[in-house]
C-alpha angles and dihedrals in degrees: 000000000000127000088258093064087040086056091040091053101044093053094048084053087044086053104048088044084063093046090055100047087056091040102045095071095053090094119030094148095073114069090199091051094051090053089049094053085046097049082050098047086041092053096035086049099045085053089047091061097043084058090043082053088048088048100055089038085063103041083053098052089044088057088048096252102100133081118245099216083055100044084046090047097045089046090058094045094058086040085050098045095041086052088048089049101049091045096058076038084062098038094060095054091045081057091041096053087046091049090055091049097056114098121264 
């Protein structure tokens, strides 16, 4: 894994964090909905702050001060949690297609 797929990652984490926090007050009537929203803005912060901990672990490491093994470690845990976060993405709009498929 290089820095620029560090970089890519973490602005795409950055990204759908931003797209949570606009989209988490659109429906505040539905108490399932709002669990949901929270559910989503807690994941994708929690994944925003794996990739913040990858990020100082390499900046570290580039100014001489951080371990290898750490900076190598912190960088799999935000791949493996973007990956985790884009396949139950995925997963939602799969249900979601096959929702809107359904009769009426």
């Amino acid at each position: 894994m290089t820095p620029a797929n560090v970089a890519s990652a973490y602005a795409s984490i950055a990204k759908l964090a931003n797209q949570a926090q606009s989209g988490a007050g659109l429906d505040k009537t539905a108490s399932a909905g709002a669990d949901f929203g929270g559910m989503v803005k807690q994941a994708v912060g929690s994944v925003v702050e794996t990739g913040k901990v990858a990020e100082q672990g390499a900046v570290s490491m580039a100014q001489g001060k951080g371990d290898m093994v750490n900076v190598v470690t912190a960088m799999a845990e935000t791949e493996v949690a973007l990956e985790t976060m884009v396949s139950i993405r995925d997963k939602v709009i799969s249900a979601y297609e096959e929702i809107m498929r359904m009769p009426i």
